[in-house]
N, C-alpha and C positions, 0 to 999 in steps of 0.2 A: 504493500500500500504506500511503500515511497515517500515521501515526506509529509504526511499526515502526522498532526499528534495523536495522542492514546487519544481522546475525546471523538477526533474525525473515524479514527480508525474503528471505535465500536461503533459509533452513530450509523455508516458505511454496511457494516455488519448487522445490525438491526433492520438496515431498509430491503438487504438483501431476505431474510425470510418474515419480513412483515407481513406481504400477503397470506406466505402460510397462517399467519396466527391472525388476521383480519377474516379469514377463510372460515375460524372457529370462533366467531362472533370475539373477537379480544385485537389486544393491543398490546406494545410496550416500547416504552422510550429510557434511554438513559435519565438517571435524575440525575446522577453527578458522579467524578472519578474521585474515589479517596484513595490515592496514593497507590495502590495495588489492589482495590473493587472497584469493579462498577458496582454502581448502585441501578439498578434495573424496576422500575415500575409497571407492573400489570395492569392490563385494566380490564375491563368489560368480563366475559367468559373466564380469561387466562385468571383471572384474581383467584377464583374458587375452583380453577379445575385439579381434577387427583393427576392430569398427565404433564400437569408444570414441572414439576422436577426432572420426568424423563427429557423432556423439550431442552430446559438446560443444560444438564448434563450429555445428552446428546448430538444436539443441536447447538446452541450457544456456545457453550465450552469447547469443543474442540476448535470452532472457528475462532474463538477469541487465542487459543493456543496458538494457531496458526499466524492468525493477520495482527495480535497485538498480545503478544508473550510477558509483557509487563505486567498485564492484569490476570492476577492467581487465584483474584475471590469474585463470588459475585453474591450479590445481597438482595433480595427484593424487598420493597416497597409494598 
């Protein structure tokens, strides 16, 4: 992702599987980087759904391992 900071680079990453989780009546934006989390807020469906955690762990996470290796945690909102 090239000269992006950590902020551009997860924002980037969010918009690439948004539709998935827009698809499942939900949403999610970064709220803020603390130093090594994002801070990730759910909204709509994704708030209450049991498959949040597989979506990050699956989903999320390895792509944040990938395009932005700084960030080890991730937190929701």
């Amino acid at each position: 992702m090239g000269n992006m900071n950590t902020t551009e680079k997860i924002t980037a990453i969010l918009e690439k599987i948004r539709p998935y989780i827009q698809m499942h009546g939900g949403d999610v934006r970064l709220s803020e980087v603390r130093e090594t989390a994002a801070i990730l807020k759910f909204e709509g469906n994704c708030a209450e759904c049991p498959l949040l955690t597989v979506t990050v762990h699956r989903v999320i996470k390895p792509l944040l391992a990938e395009e932005a290796p700084e960030i080890t945690e991730i937190i929701f909102e």
